[in-house]
ChimeraX commands (.cxc) that place a marker at each C-alpha (Angstrom):
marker #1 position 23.18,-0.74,-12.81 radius 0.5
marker #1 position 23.50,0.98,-9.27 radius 0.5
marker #1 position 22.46,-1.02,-6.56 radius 0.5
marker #1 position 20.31,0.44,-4.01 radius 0.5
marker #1 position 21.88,1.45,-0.69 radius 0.5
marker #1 position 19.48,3.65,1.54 radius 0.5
marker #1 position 15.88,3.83,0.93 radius 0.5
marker #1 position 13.82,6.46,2.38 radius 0.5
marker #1 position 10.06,6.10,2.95 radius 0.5
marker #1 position 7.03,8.42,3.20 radius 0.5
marker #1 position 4.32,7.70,5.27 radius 0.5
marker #1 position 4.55,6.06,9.16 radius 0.5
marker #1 position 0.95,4.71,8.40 radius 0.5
marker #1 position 0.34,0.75,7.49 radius 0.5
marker #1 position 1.66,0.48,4.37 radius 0.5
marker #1 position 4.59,2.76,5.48 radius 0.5
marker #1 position 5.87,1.35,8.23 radius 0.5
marker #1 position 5.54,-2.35,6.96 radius 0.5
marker #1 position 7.88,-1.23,3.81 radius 0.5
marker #1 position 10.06,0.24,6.31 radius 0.5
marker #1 position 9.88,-3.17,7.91 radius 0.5
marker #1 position 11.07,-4.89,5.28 radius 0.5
marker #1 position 13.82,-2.90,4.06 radius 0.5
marker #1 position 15.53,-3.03,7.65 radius 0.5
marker #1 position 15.43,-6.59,8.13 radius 0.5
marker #1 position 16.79,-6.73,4.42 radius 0.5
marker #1 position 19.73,-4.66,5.97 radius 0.5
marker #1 position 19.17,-1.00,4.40 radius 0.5
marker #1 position 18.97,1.81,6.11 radius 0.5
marker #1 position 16.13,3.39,5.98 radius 0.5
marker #1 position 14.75,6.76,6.85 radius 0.5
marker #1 position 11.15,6.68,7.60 radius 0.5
marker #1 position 9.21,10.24,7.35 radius 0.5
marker #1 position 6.13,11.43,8.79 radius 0.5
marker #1 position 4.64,14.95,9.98 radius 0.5
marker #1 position 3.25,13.35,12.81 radius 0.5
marker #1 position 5.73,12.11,15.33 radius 0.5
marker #1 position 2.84,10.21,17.22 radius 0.5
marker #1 position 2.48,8.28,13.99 radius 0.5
marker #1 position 6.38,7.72,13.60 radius 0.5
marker #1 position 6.26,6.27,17.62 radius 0.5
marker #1 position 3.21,4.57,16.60 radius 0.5
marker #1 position 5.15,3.17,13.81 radius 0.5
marker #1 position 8.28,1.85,15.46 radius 0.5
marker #1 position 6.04,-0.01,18.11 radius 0.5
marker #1 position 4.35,-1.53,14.84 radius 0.5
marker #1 position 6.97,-3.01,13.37 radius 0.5
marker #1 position 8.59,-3.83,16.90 radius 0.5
marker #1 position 5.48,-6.12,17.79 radius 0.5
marker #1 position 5.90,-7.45,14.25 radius 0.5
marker #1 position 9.52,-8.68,14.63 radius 0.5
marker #1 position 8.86,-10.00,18.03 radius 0.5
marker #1 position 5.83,-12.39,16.58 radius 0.5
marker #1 position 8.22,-12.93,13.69 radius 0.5
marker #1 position 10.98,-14.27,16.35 radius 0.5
marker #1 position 8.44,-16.41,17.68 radius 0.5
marker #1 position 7.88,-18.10,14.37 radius 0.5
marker #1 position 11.67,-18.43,13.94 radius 0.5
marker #1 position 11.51,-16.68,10.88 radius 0.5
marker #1 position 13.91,-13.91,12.36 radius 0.5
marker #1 position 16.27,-13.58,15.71 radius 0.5
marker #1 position 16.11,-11.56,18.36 radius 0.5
marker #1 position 19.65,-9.99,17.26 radius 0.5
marker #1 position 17.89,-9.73,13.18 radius 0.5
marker #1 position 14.92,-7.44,15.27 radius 0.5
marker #1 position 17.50,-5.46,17.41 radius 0.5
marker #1 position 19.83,-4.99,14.20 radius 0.5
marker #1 position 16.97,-4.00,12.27 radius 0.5
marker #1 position 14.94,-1.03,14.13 radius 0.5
marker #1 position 18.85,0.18,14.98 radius 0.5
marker #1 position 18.94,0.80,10.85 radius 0.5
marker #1 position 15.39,2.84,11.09 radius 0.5
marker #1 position 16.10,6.85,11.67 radius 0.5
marker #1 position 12.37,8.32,12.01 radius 0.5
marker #1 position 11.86,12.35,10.47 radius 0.5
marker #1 position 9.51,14.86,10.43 radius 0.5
marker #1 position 10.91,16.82,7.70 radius 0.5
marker #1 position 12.30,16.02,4.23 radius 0.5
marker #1 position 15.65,16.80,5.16 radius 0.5
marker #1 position 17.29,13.92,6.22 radius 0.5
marker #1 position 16.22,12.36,2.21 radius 0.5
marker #1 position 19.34,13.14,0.45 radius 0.5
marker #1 position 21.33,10.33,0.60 radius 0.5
marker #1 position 18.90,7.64,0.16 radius 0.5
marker #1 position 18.60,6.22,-3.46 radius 0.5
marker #1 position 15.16,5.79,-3.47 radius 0.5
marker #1 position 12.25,7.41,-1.56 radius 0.5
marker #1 position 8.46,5.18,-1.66 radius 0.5
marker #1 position 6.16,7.43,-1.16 radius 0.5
marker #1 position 2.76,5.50,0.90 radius 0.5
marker #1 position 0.63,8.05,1.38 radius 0.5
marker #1 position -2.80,7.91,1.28 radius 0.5
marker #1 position -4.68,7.00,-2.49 radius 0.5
marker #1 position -5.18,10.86,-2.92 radius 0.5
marker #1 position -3.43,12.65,-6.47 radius 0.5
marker #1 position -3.34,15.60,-4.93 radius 0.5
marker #1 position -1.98,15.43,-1.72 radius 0.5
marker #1 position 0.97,12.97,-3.32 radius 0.5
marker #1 position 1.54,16.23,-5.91 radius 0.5
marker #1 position 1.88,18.05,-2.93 radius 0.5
marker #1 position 4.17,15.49,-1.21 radius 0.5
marker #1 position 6.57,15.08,-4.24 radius 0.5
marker #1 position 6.82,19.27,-4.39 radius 0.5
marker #1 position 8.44,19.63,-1.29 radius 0.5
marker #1 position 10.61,16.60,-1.60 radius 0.5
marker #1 position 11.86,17.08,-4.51 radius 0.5
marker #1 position 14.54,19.53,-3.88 radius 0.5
marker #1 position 15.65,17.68,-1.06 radius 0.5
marker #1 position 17.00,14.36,-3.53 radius 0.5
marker #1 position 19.52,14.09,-4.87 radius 0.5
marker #1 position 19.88,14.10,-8.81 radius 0.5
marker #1 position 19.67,10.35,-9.47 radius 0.5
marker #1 position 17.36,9.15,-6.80 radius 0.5
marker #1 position 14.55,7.31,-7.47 radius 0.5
marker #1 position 10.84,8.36,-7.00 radius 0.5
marker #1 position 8.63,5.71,-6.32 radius 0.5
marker #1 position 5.08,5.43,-5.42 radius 0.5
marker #1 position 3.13,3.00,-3.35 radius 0.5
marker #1 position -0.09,3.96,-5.09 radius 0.5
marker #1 position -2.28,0.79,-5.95 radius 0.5
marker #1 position -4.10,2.58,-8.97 radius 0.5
marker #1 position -2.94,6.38,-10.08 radius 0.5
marker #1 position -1.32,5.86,-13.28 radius 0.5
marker #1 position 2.28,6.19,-12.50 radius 0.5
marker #1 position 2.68,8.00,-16.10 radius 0.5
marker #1 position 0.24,10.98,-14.68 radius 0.5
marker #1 position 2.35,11.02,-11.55 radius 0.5
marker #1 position 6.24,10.90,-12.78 radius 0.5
marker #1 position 5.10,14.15,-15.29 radius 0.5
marker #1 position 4.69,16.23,-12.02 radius 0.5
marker #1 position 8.42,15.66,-11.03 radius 0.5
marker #1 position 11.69,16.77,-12.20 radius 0.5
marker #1 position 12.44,13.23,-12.89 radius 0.5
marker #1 position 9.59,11.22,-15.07 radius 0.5
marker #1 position 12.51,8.95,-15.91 radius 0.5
marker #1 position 13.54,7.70,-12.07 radius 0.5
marker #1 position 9.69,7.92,-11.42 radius 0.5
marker #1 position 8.01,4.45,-11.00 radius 0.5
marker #1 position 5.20,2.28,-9.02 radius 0.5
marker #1 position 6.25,0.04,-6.38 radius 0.5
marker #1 position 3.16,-1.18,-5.15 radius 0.5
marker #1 position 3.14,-3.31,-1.77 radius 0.5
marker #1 position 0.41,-5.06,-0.67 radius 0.5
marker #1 position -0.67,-5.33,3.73 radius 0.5
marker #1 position 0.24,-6.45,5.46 radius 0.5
marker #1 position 3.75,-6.02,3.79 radius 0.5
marker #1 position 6.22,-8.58,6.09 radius 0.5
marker #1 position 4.00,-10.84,5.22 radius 0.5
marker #1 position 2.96,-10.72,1.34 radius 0.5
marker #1 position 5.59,-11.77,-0.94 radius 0.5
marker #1 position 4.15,-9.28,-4.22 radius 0.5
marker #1 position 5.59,-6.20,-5.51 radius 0.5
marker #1 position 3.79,-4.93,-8.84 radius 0.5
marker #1 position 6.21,-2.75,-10.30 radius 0.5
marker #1 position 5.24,-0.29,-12.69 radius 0.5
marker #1 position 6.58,1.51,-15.65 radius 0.5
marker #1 position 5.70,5.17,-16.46 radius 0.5
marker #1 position 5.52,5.77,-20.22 radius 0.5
marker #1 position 8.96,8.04,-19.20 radius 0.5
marker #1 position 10.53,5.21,-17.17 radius 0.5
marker #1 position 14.06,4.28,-17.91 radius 0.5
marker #1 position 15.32,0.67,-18.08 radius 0.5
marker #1 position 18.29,1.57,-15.39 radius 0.5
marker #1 position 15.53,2.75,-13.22 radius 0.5
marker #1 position 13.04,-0.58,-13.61 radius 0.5
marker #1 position 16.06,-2.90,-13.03 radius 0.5
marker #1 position 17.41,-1.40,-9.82 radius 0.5
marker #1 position 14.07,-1.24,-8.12 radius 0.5
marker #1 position 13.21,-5.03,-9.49 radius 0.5
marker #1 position 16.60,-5.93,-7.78 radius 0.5
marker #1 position 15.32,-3.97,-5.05 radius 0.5
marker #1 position 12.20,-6.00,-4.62 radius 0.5
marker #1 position 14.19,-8.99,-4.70 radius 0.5
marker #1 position 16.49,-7.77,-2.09 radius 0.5
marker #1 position 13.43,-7.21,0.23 radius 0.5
marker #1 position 12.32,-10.83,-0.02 radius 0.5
marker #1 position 9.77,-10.37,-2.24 radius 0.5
marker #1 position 8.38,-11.26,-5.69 radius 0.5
marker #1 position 8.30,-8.53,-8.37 radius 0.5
marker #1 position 5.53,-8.62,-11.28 radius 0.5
marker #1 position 5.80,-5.94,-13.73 radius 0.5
marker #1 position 2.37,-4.52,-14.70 radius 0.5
marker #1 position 1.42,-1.91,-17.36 radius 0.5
marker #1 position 0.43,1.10,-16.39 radius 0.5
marker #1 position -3.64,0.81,-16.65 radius 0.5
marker #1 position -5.62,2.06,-14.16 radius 0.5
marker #1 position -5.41,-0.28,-11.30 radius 0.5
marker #1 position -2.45,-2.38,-12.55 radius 0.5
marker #1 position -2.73,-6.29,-12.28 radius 0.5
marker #1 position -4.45,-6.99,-9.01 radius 0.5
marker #1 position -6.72,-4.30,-8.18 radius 0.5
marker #1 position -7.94,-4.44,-11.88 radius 0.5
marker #1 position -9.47,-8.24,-11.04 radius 0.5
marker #1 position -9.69,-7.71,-7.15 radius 0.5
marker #1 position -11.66,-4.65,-6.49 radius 0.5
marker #1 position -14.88,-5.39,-9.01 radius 0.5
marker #1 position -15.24,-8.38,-7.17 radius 0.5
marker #1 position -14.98,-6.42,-3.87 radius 0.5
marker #1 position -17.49,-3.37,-4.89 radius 0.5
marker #1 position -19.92,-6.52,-6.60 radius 0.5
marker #1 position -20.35,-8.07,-3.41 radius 0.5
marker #1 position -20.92,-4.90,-1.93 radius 0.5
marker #1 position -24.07,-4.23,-4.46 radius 0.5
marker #1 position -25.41,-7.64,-3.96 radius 0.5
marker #1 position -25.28,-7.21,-0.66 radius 0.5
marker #1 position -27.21,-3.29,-1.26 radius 0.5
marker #1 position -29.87,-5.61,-3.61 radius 0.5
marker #1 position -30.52,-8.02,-0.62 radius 0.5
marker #1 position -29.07,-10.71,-2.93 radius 0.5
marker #1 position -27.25,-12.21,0.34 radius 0.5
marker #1 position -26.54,-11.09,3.88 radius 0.5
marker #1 position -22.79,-10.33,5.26 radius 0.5
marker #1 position -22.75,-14.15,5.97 radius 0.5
marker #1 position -24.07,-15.60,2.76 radius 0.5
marker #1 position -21.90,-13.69,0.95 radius 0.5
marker #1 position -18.64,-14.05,3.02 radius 0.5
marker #1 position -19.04,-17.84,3.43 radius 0.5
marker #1 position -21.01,-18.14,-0.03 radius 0.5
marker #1 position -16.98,-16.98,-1.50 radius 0.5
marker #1 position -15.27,-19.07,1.23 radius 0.5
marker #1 position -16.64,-21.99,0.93 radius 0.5
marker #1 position -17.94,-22.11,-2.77 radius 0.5
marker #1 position -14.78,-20.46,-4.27 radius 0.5
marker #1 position -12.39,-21.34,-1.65 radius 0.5
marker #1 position -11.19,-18.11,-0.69 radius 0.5
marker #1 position -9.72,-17.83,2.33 radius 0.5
marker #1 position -11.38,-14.30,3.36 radius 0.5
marker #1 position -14.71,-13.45,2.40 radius 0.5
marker #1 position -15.21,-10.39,-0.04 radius 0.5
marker #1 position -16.83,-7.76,2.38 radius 0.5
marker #1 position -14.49,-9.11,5.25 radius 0.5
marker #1 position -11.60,-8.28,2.83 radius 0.5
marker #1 position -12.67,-4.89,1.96 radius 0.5
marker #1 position -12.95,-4.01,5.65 radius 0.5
marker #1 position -9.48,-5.23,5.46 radius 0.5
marker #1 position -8.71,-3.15,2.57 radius 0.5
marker #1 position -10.33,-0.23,3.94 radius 0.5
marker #1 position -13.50,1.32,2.80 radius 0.5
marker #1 position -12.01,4.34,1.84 radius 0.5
marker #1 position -8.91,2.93,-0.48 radius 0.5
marker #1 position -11.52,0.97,-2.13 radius 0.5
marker #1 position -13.57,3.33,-3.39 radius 0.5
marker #1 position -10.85,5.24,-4.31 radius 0.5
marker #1 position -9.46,2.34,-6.55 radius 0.5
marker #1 position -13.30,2.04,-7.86 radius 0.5
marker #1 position -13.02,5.91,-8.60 radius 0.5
marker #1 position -9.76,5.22,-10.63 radius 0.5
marker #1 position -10.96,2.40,-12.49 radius 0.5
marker #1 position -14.31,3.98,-13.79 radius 0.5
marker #1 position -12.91,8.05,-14.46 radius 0.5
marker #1 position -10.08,5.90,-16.37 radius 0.5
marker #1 position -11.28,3.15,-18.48 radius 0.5
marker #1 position -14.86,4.15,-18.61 radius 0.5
marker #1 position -17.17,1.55,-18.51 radius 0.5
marker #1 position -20.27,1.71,-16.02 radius 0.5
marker #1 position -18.98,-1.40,-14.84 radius 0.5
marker #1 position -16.68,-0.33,-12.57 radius 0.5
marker #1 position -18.82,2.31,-10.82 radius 0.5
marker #1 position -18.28,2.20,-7.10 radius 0.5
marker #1 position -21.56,0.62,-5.55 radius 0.5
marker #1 position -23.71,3.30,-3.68 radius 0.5
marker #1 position -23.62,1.24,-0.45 radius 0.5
marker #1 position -19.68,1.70,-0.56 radius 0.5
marker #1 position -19.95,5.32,-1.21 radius 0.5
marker #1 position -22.51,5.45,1.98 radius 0.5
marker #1 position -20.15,3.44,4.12 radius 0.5
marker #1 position -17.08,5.65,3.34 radius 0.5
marker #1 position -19.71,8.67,4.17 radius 0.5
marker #1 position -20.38,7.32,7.33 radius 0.5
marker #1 position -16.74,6.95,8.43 radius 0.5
marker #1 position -17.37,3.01,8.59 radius 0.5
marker #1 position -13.95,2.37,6.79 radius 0.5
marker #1 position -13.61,-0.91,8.17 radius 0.5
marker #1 position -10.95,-2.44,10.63 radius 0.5
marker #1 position -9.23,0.71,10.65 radius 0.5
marker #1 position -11.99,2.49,12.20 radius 0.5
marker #1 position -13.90,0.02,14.35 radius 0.5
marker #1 position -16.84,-0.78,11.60 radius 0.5
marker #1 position -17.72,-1.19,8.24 radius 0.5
marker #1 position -19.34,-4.46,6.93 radius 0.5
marker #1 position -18.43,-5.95,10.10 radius 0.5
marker #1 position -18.43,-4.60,13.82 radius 0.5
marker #1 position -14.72,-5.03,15.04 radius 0.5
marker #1 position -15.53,-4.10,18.71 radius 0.5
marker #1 position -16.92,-7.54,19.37 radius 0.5
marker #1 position -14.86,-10.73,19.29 radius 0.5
marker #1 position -15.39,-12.57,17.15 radius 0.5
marker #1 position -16.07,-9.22,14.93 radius 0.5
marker #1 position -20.41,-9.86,13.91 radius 0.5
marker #1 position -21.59,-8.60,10.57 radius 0.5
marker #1 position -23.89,-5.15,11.14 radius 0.5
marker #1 position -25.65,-6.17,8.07 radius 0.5
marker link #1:1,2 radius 0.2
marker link #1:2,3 radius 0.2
marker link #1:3,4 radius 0.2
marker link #1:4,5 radius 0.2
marker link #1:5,6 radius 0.2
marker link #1:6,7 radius 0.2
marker link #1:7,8 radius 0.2
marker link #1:8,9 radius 0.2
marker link #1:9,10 radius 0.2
marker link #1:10,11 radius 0.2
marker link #1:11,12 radius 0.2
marker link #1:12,13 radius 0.2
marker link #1:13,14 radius 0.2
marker link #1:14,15 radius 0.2
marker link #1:15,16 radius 0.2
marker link #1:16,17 radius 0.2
marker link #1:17,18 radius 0.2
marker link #1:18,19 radius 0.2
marker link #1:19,20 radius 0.2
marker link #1:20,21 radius 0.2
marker link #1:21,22 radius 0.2
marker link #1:22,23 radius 0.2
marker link #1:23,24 radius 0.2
marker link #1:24,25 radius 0.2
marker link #1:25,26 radius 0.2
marker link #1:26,27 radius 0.2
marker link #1:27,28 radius 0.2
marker link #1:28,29 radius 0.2
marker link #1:29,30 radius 0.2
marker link #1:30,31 radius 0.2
marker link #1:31,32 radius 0.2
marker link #1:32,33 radius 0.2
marker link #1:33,34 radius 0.2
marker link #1:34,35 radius 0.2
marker link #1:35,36 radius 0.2
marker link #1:36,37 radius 0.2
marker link #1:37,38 radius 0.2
marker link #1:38,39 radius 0.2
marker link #1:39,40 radius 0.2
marker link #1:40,41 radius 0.2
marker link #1:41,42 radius 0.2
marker link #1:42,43 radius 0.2
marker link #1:43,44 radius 0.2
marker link #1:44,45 radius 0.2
marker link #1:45,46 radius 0.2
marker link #1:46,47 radius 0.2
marker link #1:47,48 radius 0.2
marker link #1:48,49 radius 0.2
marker link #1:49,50 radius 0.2
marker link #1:50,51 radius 0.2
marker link #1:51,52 radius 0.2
marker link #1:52,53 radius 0.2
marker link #1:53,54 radius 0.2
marker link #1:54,55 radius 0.2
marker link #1:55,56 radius 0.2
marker link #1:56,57 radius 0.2
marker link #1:57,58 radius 0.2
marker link #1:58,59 radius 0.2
marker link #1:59,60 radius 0.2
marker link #1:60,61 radius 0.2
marker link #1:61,62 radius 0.2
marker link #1:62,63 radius 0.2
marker link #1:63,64 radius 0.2
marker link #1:64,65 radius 0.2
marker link #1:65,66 radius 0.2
marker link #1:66,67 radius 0.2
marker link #1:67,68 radius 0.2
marker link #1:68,69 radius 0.2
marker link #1:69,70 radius 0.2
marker link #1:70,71 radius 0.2
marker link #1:71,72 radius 0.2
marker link #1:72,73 radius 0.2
marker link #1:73,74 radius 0.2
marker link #1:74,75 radius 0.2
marker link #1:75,76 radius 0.2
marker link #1:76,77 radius 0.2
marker link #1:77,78 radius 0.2
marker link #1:78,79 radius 0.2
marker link #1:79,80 radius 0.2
marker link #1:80,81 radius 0.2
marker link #1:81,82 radius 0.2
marker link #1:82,83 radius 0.2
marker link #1:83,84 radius 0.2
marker link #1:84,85 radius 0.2
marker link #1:85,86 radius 0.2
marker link #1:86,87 radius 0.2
marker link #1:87,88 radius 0.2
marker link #1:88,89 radius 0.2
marker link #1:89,90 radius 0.2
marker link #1:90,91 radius 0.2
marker link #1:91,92 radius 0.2
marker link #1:92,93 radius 0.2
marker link #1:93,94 radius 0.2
marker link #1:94,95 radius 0.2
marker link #1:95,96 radius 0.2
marker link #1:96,97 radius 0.2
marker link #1:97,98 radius 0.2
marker link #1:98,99 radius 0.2
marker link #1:99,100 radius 0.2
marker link #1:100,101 radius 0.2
marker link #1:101,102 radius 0.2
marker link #1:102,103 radius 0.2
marker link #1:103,104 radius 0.2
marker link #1:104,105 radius 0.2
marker link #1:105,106 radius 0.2
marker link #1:106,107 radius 0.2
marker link #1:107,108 radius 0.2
marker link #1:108,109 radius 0.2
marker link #1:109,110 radius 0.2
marker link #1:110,111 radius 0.2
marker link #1:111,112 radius 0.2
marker link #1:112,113 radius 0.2
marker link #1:113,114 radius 0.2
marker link #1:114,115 radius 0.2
marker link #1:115,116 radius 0.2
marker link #1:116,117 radius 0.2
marker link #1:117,118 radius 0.2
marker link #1:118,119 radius 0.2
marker link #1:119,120 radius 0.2
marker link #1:120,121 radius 0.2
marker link #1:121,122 radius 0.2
marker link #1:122,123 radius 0.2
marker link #1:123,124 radius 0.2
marker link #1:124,125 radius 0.2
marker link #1:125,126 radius 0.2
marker link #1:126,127 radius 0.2
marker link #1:127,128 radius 0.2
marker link #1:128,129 radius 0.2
marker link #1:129,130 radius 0.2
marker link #1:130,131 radius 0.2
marker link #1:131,132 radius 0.2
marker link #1:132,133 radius 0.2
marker link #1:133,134 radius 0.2
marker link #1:134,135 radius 0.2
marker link #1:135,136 radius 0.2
marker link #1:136,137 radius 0.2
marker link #1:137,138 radius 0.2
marker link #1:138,139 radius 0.2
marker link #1:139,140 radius 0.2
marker link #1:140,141 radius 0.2
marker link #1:141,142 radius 0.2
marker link #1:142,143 radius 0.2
marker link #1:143,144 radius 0.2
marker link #1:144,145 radius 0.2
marker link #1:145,146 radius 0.2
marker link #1:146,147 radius 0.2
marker link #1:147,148 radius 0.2
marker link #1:148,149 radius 0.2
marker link #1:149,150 radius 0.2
marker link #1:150,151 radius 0.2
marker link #1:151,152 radius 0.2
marker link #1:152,153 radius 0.2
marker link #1:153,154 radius 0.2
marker link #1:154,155 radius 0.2
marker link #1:155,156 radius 0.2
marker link #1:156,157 radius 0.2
marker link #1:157,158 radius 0.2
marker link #1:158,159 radius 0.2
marker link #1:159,160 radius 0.2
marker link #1:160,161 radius 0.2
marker link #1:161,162 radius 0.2
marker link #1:162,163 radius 0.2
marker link #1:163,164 radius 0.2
marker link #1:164,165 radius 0.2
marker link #1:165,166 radius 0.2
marker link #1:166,167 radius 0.2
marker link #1:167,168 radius 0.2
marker link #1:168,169 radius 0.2
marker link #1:169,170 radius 0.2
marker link #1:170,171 radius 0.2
marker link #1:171,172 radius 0.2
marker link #1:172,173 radius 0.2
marker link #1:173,174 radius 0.2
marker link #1:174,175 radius 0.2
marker link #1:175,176 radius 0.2
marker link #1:176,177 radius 0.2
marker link #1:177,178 radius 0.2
marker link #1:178,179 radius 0.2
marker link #1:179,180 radius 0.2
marker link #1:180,181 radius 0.2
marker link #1:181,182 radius 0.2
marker link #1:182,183 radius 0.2
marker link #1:183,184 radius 0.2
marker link #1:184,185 radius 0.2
marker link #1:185,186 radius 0.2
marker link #1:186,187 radius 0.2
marker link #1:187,188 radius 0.2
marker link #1:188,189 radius 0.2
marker link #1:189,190 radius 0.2
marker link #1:190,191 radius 0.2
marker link #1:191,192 radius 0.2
marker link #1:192,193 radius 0.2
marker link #1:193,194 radius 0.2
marker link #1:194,195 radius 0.2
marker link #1:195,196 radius 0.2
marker link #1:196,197 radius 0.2
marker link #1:197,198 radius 0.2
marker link #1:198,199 radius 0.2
marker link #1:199,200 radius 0.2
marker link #1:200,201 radius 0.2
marker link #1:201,202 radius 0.2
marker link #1:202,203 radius 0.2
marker link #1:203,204 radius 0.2
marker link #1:204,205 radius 0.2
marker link #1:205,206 radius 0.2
marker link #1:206,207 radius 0.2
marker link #1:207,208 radius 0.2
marker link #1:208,209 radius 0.2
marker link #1:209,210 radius 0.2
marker link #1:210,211 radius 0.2
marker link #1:211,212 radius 0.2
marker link #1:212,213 radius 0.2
marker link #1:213,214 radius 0.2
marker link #1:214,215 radius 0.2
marker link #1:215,216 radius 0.2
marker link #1:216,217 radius 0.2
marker link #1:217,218 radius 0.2
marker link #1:218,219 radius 0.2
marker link #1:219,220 radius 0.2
marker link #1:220,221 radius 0.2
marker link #1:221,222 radius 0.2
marker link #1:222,223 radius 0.2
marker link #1:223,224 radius 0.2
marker link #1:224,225 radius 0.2
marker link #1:225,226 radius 0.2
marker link #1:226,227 radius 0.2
marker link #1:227,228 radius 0.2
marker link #1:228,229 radius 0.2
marker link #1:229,230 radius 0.2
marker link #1:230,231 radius 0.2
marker link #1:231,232 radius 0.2
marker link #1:232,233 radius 0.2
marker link #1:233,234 radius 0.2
marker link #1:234,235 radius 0.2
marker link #1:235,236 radius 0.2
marker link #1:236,237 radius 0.2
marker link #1:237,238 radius 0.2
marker link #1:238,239 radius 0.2
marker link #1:239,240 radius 0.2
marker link #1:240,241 radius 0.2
marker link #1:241,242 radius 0.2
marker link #1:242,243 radius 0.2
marker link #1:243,244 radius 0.2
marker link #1:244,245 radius 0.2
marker link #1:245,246 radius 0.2
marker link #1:246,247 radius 0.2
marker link #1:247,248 radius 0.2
marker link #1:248,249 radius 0.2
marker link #1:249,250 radius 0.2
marker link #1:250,251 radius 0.2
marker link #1:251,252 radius 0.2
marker link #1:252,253 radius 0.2
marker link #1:253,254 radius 0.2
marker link #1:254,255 radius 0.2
marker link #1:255,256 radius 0.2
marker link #1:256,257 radius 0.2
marker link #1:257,258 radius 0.2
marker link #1:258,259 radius 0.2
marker link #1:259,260 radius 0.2
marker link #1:260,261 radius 0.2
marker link #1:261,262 radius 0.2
marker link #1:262,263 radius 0.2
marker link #1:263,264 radius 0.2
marker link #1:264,265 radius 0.2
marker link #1:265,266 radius 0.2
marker link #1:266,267 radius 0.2
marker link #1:267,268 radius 0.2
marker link #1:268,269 radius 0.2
marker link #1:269,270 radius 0.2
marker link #1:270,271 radius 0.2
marker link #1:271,272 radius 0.2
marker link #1:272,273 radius 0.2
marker link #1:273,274 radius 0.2
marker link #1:274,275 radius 0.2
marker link #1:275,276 radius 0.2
marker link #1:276,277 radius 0.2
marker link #1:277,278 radius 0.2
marker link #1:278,279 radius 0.2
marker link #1:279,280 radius 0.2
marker link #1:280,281 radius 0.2
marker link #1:281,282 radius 0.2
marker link #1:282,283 radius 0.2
marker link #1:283,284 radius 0.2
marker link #1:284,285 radius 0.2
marker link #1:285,286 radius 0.2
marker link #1:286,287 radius 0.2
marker link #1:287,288 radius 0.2
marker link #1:288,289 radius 0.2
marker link #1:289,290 radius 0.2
marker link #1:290,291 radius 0.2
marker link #1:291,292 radius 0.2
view
């Protein structure tokens, strides 16, 4: 088994940068792409903030932080890609803009790299057939923020080869973090259960069956969660939800998992949560207040 030596990374965005995170503190090098070099500064002052709350907490020093973003080189291109041994790909939960991605990377890896992608629910067997590579092709998916959750879901393409599965388990391991291999079903292990419960709260909160507050502390305090179910899809984001609920109903099928209307409307409106300022809470007051 090779071990994994330089990991590249797609994506300067949340789930991007966080992996990036990760890695360097893990003591890779890692070279973080995005088109966008606002979103690549953006990142770096991210994951700089990060450290420095994590060297408050004494989980890290201030030498780990300063050794870390020194192993980060940030791209705009696909160039700088081939000598890393894996590239994650964390772009946004859209099929056809990672085909696009994974076209122009391609011929930038070299021949045994590993393809992974950070989707949390394209089947990974759908995505590894559009690449040169179906058998180094497999799901690595994070979950936010990513310094601080300890699962990896990793996740076998039909095409997957065992070489492949074992140096990115080893991989997760190396990061700090606790693989769980899932089959590749739409949605995998945790957005399967998680995001039904997520779009049902959403519908009972459509049918008036609660308000924002019933239902939040309803969950909280009758099922012990520690976030409420709309506070955690504004969390989520509107718009990766019902692109999970998409997946799970065009893929298994059952009426069940239609995305509630109220979501859809939401997403629509460009209420996507904390990301944008609003969604089933209104983030420009403190302590954020439910608009429903």
């Amino acid at each position: 088994m090779a071990e994994i030596a330089k990991v590249g990374v797609i994506g300067a965005g949340l789930m991007g940068n966080g992996i990036a995170h990760v890695a360097a503190l893990a003591g890779l090098p890692v070279v973080l792409m995005d088109v966008q070099q606002a979103a690549l500064d953006k990142a770096l002052t991210t994951m700089s903030g990060n450290m420095d709350r994590q060297v408050k907490k004494s989980i890290i020093t201030a030498d780990d932080k300063t050794a870390a973003l020194g192993r980060i080189t940030t791209v705009t291109t696909n160039d700088a890609f081939g000598d890393c041994d894996i590239v994650i790909e964390a772009a946004t939960e859209n099929e056809g803009l990672k085909r696009k991605i994974y076209d122009a990377l391609l011929p930038k890896l070299k021949a045994n790299a590993i393809l992974a992608s950070n989707t949390s629910s394209i089947p990974i067997t759908r995505l590894a057939a559009a690449t040169d590579r179906p058998g180094r092709f497999i799901g690595m998916h994070f979950f936010n923020p990513v310094p601080m959750m300890k699962l990896v879901e990793i996740i076998r393409g039909l095409a997957t080869d065992d070489a492949t599965y074992a140096e990115v388990e080893a991989l997760a391991v190396k990061l700090g973090k606790t693989p769980v291999l899932a089959q590749d079903w739409p949605g995998f292990v945790v957005n399967r259960v998680l995001c039904p419960m997520l779009n049902e709260a959403i519908q009972a909160l459509m049918e008036g069956v609660g308000d924002v507050r019933a239902i939040d502390d309803g969950m909280k305090l009758g099922a012990n969660h520690p976030m409420g179910p709309l506070e955690l899809a504004d969390f989520v984001g509107l718009d990766t939800l019902l692109s999970v609920m998409k997946v799970l109903h065009e893929g298994i099928g059952d009426p069940k998992y239609r995305p509630s209307p109220l979501l859809a409307k939401y997403v629509e409106a460009g209420w996507l949560g904390r990301k944008s300022g609003r969604g089933f809470y209104d983030y420009s007051t403190k302590p954020p207040t439910p608009t429903r």
